[in-house]
C-alpha positions in Angstrom: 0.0 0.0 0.0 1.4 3.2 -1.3 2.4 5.6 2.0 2.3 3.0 4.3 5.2 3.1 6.6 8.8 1.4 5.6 8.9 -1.0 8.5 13.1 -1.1 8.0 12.9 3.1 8.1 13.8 4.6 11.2 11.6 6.8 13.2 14.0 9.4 14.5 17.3 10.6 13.4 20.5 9.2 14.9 22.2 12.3 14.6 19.8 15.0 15.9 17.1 12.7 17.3 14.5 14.6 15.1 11.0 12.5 14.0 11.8 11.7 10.6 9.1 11.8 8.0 7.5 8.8 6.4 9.2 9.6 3.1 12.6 11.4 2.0 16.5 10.4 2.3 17.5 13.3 4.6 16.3 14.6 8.1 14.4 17.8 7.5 16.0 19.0 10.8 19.9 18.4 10.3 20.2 17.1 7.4 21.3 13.6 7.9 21.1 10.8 5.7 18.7 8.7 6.9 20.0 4.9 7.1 17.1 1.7 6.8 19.2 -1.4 7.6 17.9 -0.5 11.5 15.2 0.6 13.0 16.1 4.1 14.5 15.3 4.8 18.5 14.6 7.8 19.5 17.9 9.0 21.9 17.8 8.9 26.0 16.0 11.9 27.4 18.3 13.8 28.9 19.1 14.0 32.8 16.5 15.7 34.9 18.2 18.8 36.0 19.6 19.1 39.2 17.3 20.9 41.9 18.5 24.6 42.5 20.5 25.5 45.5 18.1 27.8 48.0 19.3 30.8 47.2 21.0 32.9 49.7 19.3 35.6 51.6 18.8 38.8 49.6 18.2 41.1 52.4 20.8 43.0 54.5 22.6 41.4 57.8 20.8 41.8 60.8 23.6 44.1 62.9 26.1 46.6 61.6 28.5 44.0 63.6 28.0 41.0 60.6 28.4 43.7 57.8 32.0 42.2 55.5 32.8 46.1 55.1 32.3 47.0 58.8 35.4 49.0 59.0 35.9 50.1 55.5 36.1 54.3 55.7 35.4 56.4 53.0 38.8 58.2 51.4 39.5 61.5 53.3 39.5 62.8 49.9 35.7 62.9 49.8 33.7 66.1 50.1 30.4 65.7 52.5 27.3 66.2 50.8 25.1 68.4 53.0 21.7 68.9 50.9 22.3 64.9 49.9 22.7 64.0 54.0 19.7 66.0 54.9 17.5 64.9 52.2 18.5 61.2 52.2 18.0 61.6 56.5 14.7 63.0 56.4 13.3 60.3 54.5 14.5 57.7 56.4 13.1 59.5 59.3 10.1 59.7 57.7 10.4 55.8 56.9 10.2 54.9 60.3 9.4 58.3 62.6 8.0 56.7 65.5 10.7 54.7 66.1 13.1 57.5 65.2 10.9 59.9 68.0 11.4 56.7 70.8 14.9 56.8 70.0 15.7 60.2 71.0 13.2 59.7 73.3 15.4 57.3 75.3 18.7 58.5 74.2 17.3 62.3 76.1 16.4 60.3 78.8 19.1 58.4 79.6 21.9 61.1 79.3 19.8 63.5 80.9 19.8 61.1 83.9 23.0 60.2 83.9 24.8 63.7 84.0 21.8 65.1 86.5 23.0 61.9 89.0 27.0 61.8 88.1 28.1 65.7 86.6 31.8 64.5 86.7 30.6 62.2 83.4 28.5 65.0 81.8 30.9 64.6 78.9 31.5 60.8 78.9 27.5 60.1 78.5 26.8 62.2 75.3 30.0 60.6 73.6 29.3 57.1 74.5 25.6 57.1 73.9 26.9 59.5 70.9 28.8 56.1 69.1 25.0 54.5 70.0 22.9 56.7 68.1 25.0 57.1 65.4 24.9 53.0 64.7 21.6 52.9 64.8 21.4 55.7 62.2 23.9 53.5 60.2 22.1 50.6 60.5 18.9 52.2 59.5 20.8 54.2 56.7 21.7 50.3 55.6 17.7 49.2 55.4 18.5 47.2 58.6 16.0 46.1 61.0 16.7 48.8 64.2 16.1 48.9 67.9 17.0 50.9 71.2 19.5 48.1 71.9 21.6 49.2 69.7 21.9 52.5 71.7 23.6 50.6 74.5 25.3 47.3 72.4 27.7 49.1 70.3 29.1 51.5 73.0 30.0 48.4 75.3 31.2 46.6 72.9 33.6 49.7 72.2 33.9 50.9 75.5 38.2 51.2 75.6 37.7 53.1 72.2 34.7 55.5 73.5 35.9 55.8 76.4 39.2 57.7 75.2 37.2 59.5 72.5 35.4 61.2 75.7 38.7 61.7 76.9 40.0 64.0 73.8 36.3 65.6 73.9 37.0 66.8 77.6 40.8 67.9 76.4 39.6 69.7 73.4 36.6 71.6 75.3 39.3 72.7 78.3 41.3 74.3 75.6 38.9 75.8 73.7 37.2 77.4 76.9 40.1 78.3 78.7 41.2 81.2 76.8 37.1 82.3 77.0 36.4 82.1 80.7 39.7 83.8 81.3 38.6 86.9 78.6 34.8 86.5 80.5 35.9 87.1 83.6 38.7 89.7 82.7 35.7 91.8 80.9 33.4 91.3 84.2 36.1 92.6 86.2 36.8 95.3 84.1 33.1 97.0 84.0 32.8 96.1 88.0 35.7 98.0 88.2 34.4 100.8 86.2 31.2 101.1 88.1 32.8 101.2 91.0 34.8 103.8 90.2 32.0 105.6 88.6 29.9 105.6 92.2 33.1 106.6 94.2 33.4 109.8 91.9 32.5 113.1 93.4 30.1 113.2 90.0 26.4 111.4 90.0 26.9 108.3 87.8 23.5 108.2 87.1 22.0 105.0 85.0 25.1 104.3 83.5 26.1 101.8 86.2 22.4 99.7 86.1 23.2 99.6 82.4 26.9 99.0 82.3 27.1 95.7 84.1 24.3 93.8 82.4 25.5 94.9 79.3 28.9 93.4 79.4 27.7 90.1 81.0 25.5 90.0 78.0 28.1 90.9 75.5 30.4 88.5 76.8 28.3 85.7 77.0 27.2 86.8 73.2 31.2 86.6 72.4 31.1 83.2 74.2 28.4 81.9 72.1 29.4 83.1 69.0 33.4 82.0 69.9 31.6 78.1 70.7 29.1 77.4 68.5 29.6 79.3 65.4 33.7 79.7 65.4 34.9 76.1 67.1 31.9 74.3 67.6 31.2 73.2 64.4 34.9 72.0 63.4 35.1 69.7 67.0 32.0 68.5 66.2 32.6 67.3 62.9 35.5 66.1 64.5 33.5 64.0 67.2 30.6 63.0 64.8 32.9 61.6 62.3 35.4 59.7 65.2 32.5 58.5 66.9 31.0 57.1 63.4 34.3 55.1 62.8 34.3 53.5 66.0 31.0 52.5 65.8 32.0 50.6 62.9 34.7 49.3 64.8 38.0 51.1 63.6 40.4 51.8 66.1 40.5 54.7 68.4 43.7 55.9 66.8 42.7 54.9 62.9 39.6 56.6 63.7 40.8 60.1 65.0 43.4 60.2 62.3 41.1 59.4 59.7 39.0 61.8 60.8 41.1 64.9 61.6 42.8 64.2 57.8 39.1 64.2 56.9 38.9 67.4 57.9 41.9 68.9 57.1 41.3 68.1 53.1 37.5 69.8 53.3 38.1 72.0 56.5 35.5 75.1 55.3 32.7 72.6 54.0 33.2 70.4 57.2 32.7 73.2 59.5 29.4 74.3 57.4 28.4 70.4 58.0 28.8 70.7 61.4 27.1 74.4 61.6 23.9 73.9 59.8 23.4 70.2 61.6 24.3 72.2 65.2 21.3 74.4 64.4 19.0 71.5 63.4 19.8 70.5 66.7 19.4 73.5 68.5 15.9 74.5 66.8 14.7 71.4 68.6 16.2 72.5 71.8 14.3 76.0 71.3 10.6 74.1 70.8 10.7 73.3 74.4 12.8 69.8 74.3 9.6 68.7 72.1 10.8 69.2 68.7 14.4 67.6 69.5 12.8 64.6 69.5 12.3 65.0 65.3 15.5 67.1 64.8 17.9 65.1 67.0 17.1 61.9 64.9 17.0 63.7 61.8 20.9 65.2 62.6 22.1 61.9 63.5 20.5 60.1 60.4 22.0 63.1 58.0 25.2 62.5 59.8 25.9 59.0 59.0 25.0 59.7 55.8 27.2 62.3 55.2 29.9 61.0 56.9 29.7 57.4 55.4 29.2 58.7 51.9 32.1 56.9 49.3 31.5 59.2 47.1 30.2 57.4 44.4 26.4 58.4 43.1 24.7 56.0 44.6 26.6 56.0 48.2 25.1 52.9 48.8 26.7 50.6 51.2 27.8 47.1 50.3 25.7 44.1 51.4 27.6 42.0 53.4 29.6 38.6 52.3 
C-alpha cells in the first residue's frame, strides 16, 4: 500500500534525534542521511536537572557588627554632601518616625539622667551614647532592622575606644574654653571696676552703672556663644561625629581620630558648614521646648551617618555583606 510506513525506516534521526518523516533520504531538521538497515530509537531523554541550591538571603545582615565592610572608611579625599545628607535623612526618618521619636526619646532620657545623678561624666555620657545613636542611624541608613539596643550594644562593645574618644572631647573643650572664661571674667572685672569707680566719683553716675554691668555680662556671653558654637563648635563636632561614626563601625580609636582629623583637614571650610547647619538642626529642637528635638535630634544623627559614610560614588550605597 502506497504511503504506508517502511517497517526497516527509522523513526527518528540518529544524529539530531528529530522525527523523521515517512518519506525522504535526509532529516528535515539536520540534514542527515537517513539509514534503513535498522530501526532508529529515538535518543535517551536527557538528565533531569539538578534541583536549584536555595538561594542565599537577599536582604541586609541583621547588625552593623555582621556587615563584611564594617570598618571600610570612606577616602579622606571625599567632600560631605550636606543637601544629599539632609535629604536622604529626612526620608528615612520619615520611613520609620515613631521609632526615630522613641529613639531620641530614650537617648534624652538616659543622658539627661545620667549627668543630673554623676556631673563629673557629663561629657562621657553624650560621647558614648553619641557612638549608639550614630549605629543605629547606620544601621537604619543600611535598610536594617533597628532597635533601642543598639543605643547601648555598640558602645559596650567599644567601650576602651569611647571611652578615650570622651577623653580628647574633655581635652579639646578645656582648651577651647580656657582662653574664654579667662577673657569672661577679665571683661566682668573690668566694668565692675568701672562702676565702682564711677559711684566713688564726686560726679552722680546716674544710669550708666544699672546699664553697664548687664550689658557686658551680655556681650560677653554673646562673644562666648558666638566664639563656641559658630567659630569652634562646628569644626570639634565634625571632629567628634565623624570619630565616633568610625568607631561605631569598629575602627580603632587611633585609625579613627586620624582618619578623621585628615578628613577634615582636606575639606576643613565645608566640614565646619556640615557641622554648623546640623548644630542648628539640633538646637531648633532645643528651642521648641525639648519637644521638637525629639524629630531634629534623629533627623541630625541620620543626615550625619550619611554624610559622613558617603564613598562618594552616586549612589553611596553601602555594600551588602559577604
Amino acid at each position: 500500500m502506497q504511503g504506508a510506513m517502511n517497517p526497516q525506516r527509522p523513526t527518528y534521526c540518529k544524529q539530531c534525534g528529530a522525527a523523521l518523516p515517512s518519506e525522504g533520504q535526509f532529516c528535515e531538521s539536520c540534514g542527515a542521511p537517513v539509514e534503513d538497515e535498522s530501526i532508529g530509537t529515538p535518543p535517551p531523554p536527557p538528565p533531569p536537572p539538578k534541583p536549584a541550591a536555595p538561594a542565599a538571603p537577599s536582604g541586609p545582615a541583621g547588625k552593623l557588627e555582621d556587615f563584611a565592610d564594617r570598618r571600610e572608611l570612606p577616602d579622606a579625599s571625599v567632600p560631605p554632601r550636606l543637601g544629599r545628607a539632609l535629604s536622604k535623612g529626612w526620608d528615612l526618618l520619615a520611613d520609620d518616625f515613631f521609632g526615630a521619636i522613641l529613639m531620641a526619646f530614650i537617648y534624652l532620657m538616659v543622658v539627661g539622667l545620667i549627668t543630673s545623678a554623676i556631673p563629673l561624666v557629663n561629657a562621657v555620657a553624650p560621647v558614648l551614647l553619641g557612638i549608639g545613636f550614630l549605629a543605629w542611624a547606620e544601621e537604619r541608613r543600611r535598610g536594617l532592622r533597628t532597635n533601642v539596643g543598639t543605643l547601648f550594644r555598640v558602645p559596650v562593645d567599644q567601650i576602651g575606644d569611647g571611652l578615650m574618644l570622651a577623653l580628647v572631647f574633655l581635652v579639646i573643650g578645656f582648651a577651647v574654653a580656657i582662653p574664654m572664661v579667662i577673657a569672661y571674667f577679665s571683661a566682668i572685672g573690668a566694668i565692675i571696676t568701672s562702676v565702682l569707680a564711677g559711684i566713688s566719683s564726686q560726679e552722680s553716675p546716674g544710669l550708666f552703672p544699672f546699664i553697664a554691668l548687664p550689658a557686658g555680662v551680655l556681650g560677653a556671653i554673646v562673644v562666648m556663644l558666638i566664639w563656641f558654637v559658630i567659630i569652634v563648635g562646628p569644626v570639634v563636632n565634625s571632629f567628634i561625629i565623624m570619630s565616633s561614626w568610625a568607631i561605631a563601625k569598629g575602627v580603632s580609636f587611633n585609625d579613627a581620630i586620624n582618619w578623621a582629623w585628615e578628613r577634615i583637614k582636606t575639606h576643613f571650610a565645608s566640614w565646619w558648614l556640615a557641622g554648623l547647619v546640623l548644630n542648628i538642626i539640633s538646637g531648633i529642637g532645643v528651642v521648641l521646648c525639648y519637644i521638637g528635638i525629639l524629630v531634629t535630634a534623629p533627623w541630625a544623627y541620620l543626615a550625619w551617618a550619611e554624610i559622613v559614610g558617603d564613598m562618594g560614588d552616586e549612589t553611596s550605597a553601602p555594600r551588602p555583606a559577604e
